[in-house]
C-alpha positions, -999 to 999 in steps of 0.1 A, spaced: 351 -119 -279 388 -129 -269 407 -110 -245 433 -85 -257 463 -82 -246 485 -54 -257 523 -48 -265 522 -27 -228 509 -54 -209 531 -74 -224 562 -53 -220 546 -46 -179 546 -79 -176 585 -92 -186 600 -61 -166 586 -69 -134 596 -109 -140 633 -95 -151 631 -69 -118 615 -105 -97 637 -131 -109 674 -114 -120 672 -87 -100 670 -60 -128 668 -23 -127 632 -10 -145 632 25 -151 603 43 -168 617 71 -193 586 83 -205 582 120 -210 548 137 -221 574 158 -243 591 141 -266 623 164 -266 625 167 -232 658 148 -220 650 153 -183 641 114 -178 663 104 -150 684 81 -177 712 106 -185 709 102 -224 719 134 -245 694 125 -270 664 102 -272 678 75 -299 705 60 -275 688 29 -264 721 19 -242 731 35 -208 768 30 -213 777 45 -180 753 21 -164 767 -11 -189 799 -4 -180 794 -2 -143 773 -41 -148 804 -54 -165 830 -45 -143 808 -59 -113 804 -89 -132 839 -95 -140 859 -87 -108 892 -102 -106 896 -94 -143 918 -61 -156 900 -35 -175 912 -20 -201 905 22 -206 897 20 -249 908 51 -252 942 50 -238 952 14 -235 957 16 -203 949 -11 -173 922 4 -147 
């Protein structure tokens, strides 16, 4: 019988090479209640898939030297 490997593993397996090799931040978010927002990611609800505080933070330390813009006011940071 061939070994199974399953979308887990899988998913185990390319967040410890991202965390190895680029230096990512892994962070589990699993809750055994579904509602429950108390997952250490700061979401207000479940569907949001990107941590804007945390994007926004990775692209100003990527792009230093280059003037941000605030969207909402239009004004240099």
């Amino acid at each position: 019988m061939p070994a199974f490997i399953s979308e887990d593993q899988i998913e185990a397996a390319m967040l410890q090479r991202l965390q190895l090799l680029y230096g990512y931040d892994v962070q589990d978010c699993h809750t055994a209640d579904p509602a429950d927002l108390n997952d250490g990611s700061g979401r207000t609800d479940k569907r949001e898939v990107i941590l804007y505080d945390r994007l926004r933070a990775a692209v100003i330390d990527l792009n230093k030297g280059i003037p941000i813009v605030d969207p909402e006011n239009r004004t240099v940071i």
